[in-house]
C-alpha positions in Angstrom: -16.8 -47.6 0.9 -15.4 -46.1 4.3 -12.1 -45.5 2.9 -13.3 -43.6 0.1 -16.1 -41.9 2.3 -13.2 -40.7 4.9 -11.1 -39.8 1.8 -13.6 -37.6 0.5 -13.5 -36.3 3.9 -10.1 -35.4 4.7 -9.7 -33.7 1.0 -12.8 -31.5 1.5 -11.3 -30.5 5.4 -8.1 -29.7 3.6 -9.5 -27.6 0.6 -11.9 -26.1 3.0 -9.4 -23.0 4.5 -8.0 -22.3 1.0 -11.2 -21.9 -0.3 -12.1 -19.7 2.3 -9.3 -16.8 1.7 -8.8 -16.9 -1.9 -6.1 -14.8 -3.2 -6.9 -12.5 -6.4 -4.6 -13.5 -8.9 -4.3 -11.5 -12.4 -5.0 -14.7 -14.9 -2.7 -13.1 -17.6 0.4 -13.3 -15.1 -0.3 -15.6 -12.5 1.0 -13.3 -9.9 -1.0 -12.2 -6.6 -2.7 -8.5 -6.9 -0.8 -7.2 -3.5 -2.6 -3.9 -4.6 -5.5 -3.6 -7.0 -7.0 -0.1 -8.7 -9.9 -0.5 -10.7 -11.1 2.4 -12.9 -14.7 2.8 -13.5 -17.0 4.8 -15.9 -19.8 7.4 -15.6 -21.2 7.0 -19.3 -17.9 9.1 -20.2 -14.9 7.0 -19.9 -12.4 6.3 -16.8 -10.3 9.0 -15.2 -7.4 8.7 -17.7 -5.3 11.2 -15.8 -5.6 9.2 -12.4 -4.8 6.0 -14.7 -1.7 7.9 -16.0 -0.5 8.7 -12.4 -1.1 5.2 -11.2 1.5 3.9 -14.3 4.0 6.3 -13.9 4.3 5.5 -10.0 4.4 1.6 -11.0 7.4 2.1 -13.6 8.9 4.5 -10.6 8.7 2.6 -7.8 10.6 -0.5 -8.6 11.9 -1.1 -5.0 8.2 -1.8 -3.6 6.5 -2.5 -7.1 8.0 -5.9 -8.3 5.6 -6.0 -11.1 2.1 -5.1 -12.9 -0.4 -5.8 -15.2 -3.4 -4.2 -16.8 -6.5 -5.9 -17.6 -9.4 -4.1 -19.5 -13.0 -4.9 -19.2 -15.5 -2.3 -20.1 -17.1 -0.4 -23.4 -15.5 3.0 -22.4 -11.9 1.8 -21.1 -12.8 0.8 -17.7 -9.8 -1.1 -16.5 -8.3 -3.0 -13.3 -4.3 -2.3 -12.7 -2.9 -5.1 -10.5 0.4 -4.7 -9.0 2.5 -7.4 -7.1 4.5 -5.7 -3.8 7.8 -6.7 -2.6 6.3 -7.2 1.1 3.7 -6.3 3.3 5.3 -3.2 4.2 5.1 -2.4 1.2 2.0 -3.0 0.2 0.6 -0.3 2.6 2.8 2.4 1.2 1.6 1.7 -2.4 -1.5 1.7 -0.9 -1.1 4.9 0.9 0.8 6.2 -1.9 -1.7 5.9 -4.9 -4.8 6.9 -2.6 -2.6 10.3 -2.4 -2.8 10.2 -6.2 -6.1 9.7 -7.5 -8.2 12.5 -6.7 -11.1 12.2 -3.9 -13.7 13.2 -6.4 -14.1 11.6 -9.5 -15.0 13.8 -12.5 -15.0 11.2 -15.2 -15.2 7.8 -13.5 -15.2 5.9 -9.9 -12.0 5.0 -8.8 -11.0 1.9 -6.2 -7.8 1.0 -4.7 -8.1 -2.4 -2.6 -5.1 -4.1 -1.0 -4.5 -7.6 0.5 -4.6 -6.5 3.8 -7.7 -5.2 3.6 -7.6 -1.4 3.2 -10.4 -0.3 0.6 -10.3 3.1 -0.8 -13.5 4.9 -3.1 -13.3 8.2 -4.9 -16.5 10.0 -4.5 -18.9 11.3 -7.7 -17.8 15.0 -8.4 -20.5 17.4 -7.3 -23.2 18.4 -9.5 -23.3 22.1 -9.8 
């Protein structure tokens, strides 16, 4: 009963720090989301130019983008892009790159870039006039 007690133990101690950091994986490729953009909706649809923009840099940037995927999940097109780096380096300049991109205020839907090392970008509602 000890043995299986200490065990029990020792594979909850072990599990315990992964469990703790979990990565975000994209479940349709398996691969880490070194950079993830996630386009929201204001009862209008998601900022489909921003979306565009965000594409085109992935297909562009093939020397720090070494892959990508789209997931939808919402009524009106909301979507999540998740795009595997080549390193840490370069995860910041995606990061830095596709904050540049999307516009600071959001006329058709929120915007979010998050990395893996912990940078989190918003885009703020557009003003009401």
């Amino acid at each position: 009963m000890k043995r299986i007690a200490l065990a029990a133990a020792l594979i909850l101690s072990i599990a315990a720090p992964v469990a703790a950091q979990p990565l975000r994986r994209d479940s349709a490729q398996g691969q880490t989301c070194a950079v993830t953009v996630r386009f929201g909706s204001y009862a209008m649809g998601i900022d489909q130019r921003a979306f565009e923009r965000v594409q085109r840099y992935v297909a562009s940037h093939r020397r720090l983008v070494r892959g990508s995927s789209v997931q939808t999940w919402g009524r009106e097109g909301e979507r999540t892009v998740c795009i595997a780096t080549a390193s840490r380096q370069a995860t910041r300049q995606v990061f830095s790159d596709l904050r540049a991109l999307v516009r600071q205020r959001a006329e058709r839907g929120p915007t979010e870039i998050e990395a893996i090392t912990g940078q989190v970008w918003q885009s703020r509602p557009a003003e009401r006039r």
